[in-house]
C-alpha positions as CSV (number, residue, x, y, z in Angstrom):
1,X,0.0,0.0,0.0
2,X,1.2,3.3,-0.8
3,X,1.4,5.7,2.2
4,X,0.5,9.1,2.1
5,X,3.4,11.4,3.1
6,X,2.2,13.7,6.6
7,X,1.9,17.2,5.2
8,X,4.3,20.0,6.4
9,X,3.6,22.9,8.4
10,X,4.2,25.7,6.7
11,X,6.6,28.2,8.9
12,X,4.3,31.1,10.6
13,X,1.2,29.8,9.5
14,X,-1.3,27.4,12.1
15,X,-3.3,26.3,9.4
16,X,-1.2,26.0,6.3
17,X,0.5,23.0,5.5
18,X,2.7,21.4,2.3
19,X,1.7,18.9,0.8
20,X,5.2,16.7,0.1
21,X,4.3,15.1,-2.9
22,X,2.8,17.9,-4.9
23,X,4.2,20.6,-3.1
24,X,0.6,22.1,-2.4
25,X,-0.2,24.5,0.3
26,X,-3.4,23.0,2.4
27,X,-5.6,24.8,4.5
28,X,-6.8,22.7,7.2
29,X,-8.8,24.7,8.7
30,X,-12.8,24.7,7.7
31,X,-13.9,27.3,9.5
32,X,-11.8,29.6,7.7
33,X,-12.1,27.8,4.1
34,X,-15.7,28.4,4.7
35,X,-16.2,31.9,5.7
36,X,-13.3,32.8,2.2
37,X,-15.9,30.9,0.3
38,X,-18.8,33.1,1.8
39,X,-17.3,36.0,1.5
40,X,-16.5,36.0,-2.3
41,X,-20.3,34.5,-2.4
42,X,-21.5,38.3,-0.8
43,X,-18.7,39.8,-2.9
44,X,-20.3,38.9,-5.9
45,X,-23.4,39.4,-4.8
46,X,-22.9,42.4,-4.1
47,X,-21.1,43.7,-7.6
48,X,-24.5,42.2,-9.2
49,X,-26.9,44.2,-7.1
50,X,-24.6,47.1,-8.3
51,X,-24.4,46.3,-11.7
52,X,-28.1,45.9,-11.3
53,X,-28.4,49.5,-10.0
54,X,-26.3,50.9,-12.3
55,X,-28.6,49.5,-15.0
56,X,-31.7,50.5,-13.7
57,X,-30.5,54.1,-13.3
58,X,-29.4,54.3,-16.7
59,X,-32.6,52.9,-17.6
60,X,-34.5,56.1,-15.7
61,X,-32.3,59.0,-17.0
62,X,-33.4,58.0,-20.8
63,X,-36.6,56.8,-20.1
64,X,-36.6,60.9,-18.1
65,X,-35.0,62.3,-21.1
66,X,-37.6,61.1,-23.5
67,X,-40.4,62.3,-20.8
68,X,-38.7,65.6,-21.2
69,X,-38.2,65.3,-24.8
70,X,-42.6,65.0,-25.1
71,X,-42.9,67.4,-22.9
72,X,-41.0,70.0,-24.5
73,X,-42.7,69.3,-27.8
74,X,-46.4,69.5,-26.0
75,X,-45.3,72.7,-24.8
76,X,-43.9,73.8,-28.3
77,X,-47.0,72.6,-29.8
78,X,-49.4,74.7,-27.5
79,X,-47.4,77.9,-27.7
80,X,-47.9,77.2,-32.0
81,X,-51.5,77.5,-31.7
């Protein structure tokens, strides 16, 4: 059976440790694995929700400058009668 090398801690760090045979760096601990993976979850959220807004307030300031646009022109066409 081939056995699997004990990994290496990695100088300075308590959860970072080397994998021997492929010279990977491992993070054993969950916790903090999980709360990296949550936070670039919200991250992204985030930007989308941004994007989102971004979109939608582009949206408003033509759908305001054609509002102005037909309201200039009813005005033009009352002051022509």
């Amino acid at each position: 059976m081939d056995e699997q090398p004990a990994y290496i801690r990695v100088q300075g760090f308590d959860n970072l440790y080397r994998d021997p045979r492929s010279g990977a760096i491992v993070n054993v601990n969950q916790d903090l694995y999980t709360n990296a993976v949550e936070a670039a979850l919200k991250r992204k959220q985030k930007e989308q929700l941004m994007s989102t807004l971004q979109n939608d307030v582009s949206e408003l300031k033509s759908d305001m400058s054609t509002i102005k646009n037909l309201l200039l022109q009813l005005v033009g066409e009352n002051h022509d009668s």
